[in-house]
C-alpha positions in Angstrom: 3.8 26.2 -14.6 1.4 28.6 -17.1 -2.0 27.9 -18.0 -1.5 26.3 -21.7 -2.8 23.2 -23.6 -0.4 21.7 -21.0 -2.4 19.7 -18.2 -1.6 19.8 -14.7 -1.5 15.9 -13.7 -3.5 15.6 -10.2 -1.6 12.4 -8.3 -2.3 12.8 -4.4 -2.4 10.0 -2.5 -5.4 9.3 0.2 -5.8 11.8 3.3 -6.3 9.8 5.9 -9.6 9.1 7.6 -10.8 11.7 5.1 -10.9 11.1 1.2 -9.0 8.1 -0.7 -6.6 9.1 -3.2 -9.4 8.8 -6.6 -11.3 11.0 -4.3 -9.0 13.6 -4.0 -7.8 13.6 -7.3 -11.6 14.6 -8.1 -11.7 17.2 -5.7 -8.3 18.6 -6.6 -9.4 18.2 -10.8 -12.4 20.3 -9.9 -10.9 22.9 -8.3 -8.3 23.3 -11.3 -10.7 23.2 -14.0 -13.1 25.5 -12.7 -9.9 27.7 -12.8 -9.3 26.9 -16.8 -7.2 24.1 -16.3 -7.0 20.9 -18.3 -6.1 18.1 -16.1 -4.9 14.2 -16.2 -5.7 12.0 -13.0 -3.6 10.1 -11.9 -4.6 9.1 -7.8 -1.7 7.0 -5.9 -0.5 4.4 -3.3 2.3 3.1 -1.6 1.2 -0.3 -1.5 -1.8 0.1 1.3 -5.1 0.8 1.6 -6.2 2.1 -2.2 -3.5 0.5 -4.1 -5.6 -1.9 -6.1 -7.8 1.2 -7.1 -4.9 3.4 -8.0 -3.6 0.8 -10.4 -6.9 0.3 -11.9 -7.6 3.8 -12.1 -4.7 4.1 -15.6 -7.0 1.2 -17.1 -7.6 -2.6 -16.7 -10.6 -5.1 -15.2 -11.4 -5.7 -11.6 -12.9 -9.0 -10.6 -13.7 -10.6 -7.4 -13.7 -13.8 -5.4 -15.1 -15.1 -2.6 -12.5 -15.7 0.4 -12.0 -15.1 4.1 -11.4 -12.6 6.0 -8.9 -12.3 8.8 -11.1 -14.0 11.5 -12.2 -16.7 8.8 -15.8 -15.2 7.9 -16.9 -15.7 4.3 -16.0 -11.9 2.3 -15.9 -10.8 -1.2 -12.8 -9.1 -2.3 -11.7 -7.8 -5.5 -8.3 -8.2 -7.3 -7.3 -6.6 -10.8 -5.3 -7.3 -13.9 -3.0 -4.2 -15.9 -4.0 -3.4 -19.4 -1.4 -6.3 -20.5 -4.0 -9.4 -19.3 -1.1 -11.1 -17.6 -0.1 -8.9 -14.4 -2.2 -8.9 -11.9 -2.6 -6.9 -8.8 -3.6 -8.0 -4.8 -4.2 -5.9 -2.8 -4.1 -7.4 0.9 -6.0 -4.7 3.1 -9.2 -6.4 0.5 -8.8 -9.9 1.8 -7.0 -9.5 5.4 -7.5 -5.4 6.2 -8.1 -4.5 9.9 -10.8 -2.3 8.3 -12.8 -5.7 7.5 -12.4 -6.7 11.5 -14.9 -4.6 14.0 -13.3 -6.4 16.8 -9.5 -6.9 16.6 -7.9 -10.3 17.9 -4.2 -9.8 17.1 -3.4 -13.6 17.8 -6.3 -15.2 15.9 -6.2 -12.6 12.5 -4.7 -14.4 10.0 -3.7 -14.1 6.2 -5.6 -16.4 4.1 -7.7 -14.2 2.2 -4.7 -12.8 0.3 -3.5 -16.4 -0.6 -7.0 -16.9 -1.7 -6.9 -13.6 -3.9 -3.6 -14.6 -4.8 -4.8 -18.1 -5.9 -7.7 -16.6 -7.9 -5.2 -14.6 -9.6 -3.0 -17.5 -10.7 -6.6 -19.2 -12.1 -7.2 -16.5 -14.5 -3.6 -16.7 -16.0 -1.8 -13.9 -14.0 2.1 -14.4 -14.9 3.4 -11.2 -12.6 1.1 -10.5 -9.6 1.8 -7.2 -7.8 0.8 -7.6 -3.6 0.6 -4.4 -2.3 0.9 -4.4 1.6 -0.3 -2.6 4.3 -3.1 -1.9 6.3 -3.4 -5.6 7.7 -5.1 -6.8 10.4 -2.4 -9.8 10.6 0.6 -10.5 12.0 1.0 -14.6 11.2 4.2 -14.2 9.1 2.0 -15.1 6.2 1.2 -18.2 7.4 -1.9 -18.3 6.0 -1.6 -16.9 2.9 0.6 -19.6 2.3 -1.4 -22.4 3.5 -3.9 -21.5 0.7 -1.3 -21.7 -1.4 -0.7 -25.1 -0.6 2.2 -25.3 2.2 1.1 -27.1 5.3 1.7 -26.3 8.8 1.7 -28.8 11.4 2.2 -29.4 14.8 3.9 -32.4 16.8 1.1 -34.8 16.3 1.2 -34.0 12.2 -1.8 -32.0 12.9 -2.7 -28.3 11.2 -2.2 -25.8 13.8 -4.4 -22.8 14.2 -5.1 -20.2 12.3 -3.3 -16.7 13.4 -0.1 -15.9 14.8 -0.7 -17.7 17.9 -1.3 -20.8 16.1 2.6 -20.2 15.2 3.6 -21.7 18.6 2.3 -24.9 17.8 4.0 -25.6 14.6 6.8 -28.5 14.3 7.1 -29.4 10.8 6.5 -27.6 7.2 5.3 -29.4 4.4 5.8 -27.1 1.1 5.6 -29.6 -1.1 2.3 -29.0 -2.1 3.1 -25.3 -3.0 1.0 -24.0 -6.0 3.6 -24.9 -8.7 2.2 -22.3 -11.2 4.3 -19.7 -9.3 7.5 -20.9 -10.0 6.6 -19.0 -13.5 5.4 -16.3 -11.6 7.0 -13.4 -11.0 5.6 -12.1 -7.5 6.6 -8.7 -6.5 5.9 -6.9 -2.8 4.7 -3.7 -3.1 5.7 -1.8 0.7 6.9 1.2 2.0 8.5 -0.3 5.5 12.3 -1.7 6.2 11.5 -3.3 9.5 12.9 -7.2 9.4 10.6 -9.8 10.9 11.5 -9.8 14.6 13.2 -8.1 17.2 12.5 -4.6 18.3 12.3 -3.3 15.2 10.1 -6.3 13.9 6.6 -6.4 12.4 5.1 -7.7 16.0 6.4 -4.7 18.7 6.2 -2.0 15.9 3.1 -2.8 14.3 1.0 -5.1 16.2 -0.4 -3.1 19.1 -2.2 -1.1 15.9 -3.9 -4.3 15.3 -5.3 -5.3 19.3 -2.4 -6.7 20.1 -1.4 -6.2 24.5 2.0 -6.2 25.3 1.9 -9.3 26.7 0.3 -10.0 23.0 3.4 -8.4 21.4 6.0 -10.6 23.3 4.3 -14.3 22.2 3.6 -13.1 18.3 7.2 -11.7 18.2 8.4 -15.0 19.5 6.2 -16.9 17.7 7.5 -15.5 14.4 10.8 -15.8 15.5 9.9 -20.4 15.9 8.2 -20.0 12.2 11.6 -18.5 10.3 13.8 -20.4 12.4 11.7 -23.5 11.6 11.8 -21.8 7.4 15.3 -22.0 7.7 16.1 -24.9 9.4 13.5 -26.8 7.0 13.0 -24.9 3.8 16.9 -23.8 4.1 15.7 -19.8 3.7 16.8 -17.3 6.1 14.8 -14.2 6.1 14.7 -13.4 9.5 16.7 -10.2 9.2 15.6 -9.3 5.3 15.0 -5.3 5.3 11.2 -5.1 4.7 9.9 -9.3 5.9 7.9 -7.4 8.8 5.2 -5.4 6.4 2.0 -6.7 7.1 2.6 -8.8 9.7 5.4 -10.4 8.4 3.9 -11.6 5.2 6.9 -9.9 2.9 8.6 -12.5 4.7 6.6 -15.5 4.3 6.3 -14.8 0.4 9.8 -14.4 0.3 10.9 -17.1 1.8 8.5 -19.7 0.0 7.6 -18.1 -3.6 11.1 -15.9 -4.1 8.9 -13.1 -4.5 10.8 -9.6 -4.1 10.4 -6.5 -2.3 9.5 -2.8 -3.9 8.9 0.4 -3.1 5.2 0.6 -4.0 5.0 4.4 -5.7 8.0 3.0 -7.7 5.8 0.1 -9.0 2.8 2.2 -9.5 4.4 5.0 -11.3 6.7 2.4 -13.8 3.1 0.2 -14.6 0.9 3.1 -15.0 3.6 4.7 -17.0 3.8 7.8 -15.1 6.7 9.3 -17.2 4.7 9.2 -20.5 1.9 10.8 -19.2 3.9 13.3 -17.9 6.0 14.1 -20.3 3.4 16.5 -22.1 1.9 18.0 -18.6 3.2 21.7 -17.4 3.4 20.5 -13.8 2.2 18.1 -11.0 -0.2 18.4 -8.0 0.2 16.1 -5.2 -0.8 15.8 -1.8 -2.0 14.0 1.3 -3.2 14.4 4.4 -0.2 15.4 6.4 3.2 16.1 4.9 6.0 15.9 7.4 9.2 14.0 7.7 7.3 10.5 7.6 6.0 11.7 4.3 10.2 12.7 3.4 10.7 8.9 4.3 9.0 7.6 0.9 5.5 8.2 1.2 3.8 8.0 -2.6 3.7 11.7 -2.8 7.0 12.1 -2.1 7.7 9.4 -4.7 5.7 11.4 -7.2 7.2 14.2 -6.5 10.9 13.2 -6.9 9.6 11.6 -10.6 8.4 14.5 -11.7 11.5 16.9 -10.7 13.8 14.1 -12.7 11.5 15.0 -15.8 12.3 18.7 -15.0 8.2 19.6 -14.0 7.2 22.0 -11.1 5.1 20.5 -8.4 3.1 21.9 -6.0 1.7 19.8 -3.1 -2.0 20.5 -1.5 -2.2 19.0 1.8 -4.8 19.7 5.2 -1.4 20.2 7.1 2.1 20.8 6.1 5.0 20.3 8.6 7.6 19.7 6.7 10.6 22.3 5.9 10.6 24.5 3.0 14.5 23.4 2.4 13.6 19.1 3.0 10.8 20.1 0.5 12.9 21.2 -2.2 15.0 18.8 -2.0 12.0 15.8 -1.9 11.4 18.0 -5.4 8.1 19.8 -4.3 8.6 23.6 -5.3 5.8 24.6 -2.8 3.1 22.9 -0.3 -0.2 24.5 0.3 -2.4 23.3 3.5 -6.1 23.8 2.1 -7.2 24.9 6.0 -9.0 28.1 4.8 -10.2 29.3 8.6 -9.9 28.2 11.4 -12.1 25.1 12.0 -12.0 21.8 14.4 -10.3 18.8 13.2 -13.1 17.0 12.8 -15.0 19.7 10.6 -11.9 19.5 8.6 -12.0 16.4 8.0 -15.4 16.3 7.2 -15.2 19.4 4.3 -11.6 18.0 3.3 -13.3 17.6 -0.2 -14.6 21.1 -0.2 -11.2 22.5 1.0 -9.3 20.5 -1.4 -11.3 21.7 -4.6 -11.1 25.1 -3.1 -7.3 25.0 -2.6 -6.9 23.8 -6.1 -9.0 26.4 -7.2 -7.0 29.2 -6.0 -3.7 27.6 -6.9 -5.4 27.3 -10.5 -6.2 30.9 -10.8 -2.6 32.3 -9.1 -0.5 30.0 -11.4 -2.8 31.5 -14.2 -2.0 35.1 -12.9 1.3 35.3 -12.3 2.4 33.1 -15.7 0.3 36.1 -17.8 2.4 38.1 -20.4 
């Protein structure tokens, strides 16, 4: 990896509670071309929180639309469309994030806003709509999102039921006739990182909702409340997804969408990388920098660094990952295609001062990593 008319592409993902992954990039492009280095940014996401910006960051138009958010209050959230015109991307943390909820109510929080975004989508002429999950505040199986798509939900008195995976308990019949029909010539794709099904101990209410308010005694009605919404999907619709690897992301959405639109489940970097075409970018770069905020075995698991990473060892390029703490083994590093990791920690410091220079450090880090790669690769 030698200083040339090569450029190093930049493609961290976010560090958490700290910088998003466009803001990184910056910090990290800085620090390498204060060093003499031409660079190509390319920030990413796994589906979650930053996903619709990452995507939109290789080119394409944002627009927004008024919907709700995930206690029903009038919000305006953006979606995107690729360079093509016809693919879209949703991002749900937008429409039903817990960032958008100051107060979290794990039973009421439900999904509608992403039906709506999805919706809005469909009206400008999206054919392929990329919903990248994560970060939710919900844990309603979808059931809202799919409600603004037209499906109807009611109890025993052919009433709607509530909103919000306790509303779930009430529901007797589905009524999907009503179902937008422009996506059955829609593709619908899932972007996630999880495998956890729908239910059961593994499932998206007892791993995931106590992040989202949710008391134990919370945990046990929502995971039996999804449990009466599939059953009811499968005894009515004739769809099973109740044990599908990946229906528990965000609250079960994966599920709902699909069980109702046939939509199909993705590793998010994977979808990033092939629509932002990573490899061609690539191909004429001397190496990659990635990083994030911690790099451990979670990150071995899939994280979108990792996913970067093990792209740009298939293409035969070096990478070097900059992160505020690295965990991780040398050997599970190599073999996750990351020649060498780099925490940017300089001194000792506080966590929270790290957190609050993790810019500084990060442009600082890349700019010694800038000037040893341009020492050591000198004739």
């Amino acid at each position: 990896m030698g200083r040339s008319a090569k450029p190093l592409v930049v493609a961290p993902g976010a560090f958490k509670h700290a910088l998003t992954a466009a803001q990184a990039a910056d910090a990290i492009a800085h620090g390498l071309e204060r060093a003499g280095w031409p660079v190509v940014r390319f920030p990413v996401a796994d589906g979650g929180n930053g996903t619709l910006d990452c995507f939109l960051a290789q080119g394409g138009k944002r627009r927004t639309t008024s919907v709700r958010d995930p206690l029903g209050r009038p919000i305006t959230a953006a979606f995107g469309f690729l360079p093509d015109r016809t693919t879209a991307v949703v991002e749900m943390a937008l429409a039903s994030g817990i960032e958008l909820v100051r107060r979290r109510d794990a039973l009421r929080a439900d999904s509608g806003g992403t039906g709506q975004l999805i919706r809005a989508a469909l009206d400008r002429g999206a054919r392929r709509i990329i919903v990248g999950l994560g970060g939710s505040a919900t844990t309603d199986g979808g059931a809202g999102c799919l409600r603004a798509l037209g499906v109807r939900l009611m109890d025993a008195n052919g009433k709607d039921i509530p909103p919000g995976g306790g509303g779930l308990a009430r529901l007797h019949r589905i009524d999907a006739r009503k179902l937008d029909p422009r996506l059955r010539q829609t593709e619908l794709i899932i972007a996630a990182d999880v495998q956890n099904p729908v239910v059961g101990e593994n499932g998206a209410a007892v791993v995931f909702a106590p992040q989202k308010g949710a008391s134990a005694g919370d945990v046990r009605v929502l995971d039996a409340n999804l449990r009466r919404f599939f059953g009811l999907v499968r005894d009515q619709i004739g769809v099973d997804v109740l044990t599908t690897s990946g229906g528990g992301a965000a609250g079960g959405l994966a599920a709902g969408l699909m069980a109702f639109t046939g939509a199909q489940i993705k590793p998010g970097i994977g979808l990033l990388l092939d629509s932002c075409n990573f490899d061609e970018v690539a191909a004429g770069a001397a190496g990659v920098i990635v990083g994030e905020g911690h790099l451990d075995a979670q990150s071995l698991m899939g994280k979108a660094p990792i996913g970067v990473a093990q792209r740009a060892s298939r293409n035969g390029l070096p990478v070097v990952a900059l992160c505020g703490r690295v965990s991780a083994s040398p050997d599970a590093l190599a073999a996750a295609g990351i020649n060498a990791a780099w925490p940017i920690i300089d001194s000792p410091m506080p966590l929270g001062e790290a957190v609050r220079r993790s810019g500084e450090l990060l442009e600082r880090a890349a700019f010694r990593l800038g000037q040893t790669l341009g020492v050591i690769t000198k004739p």
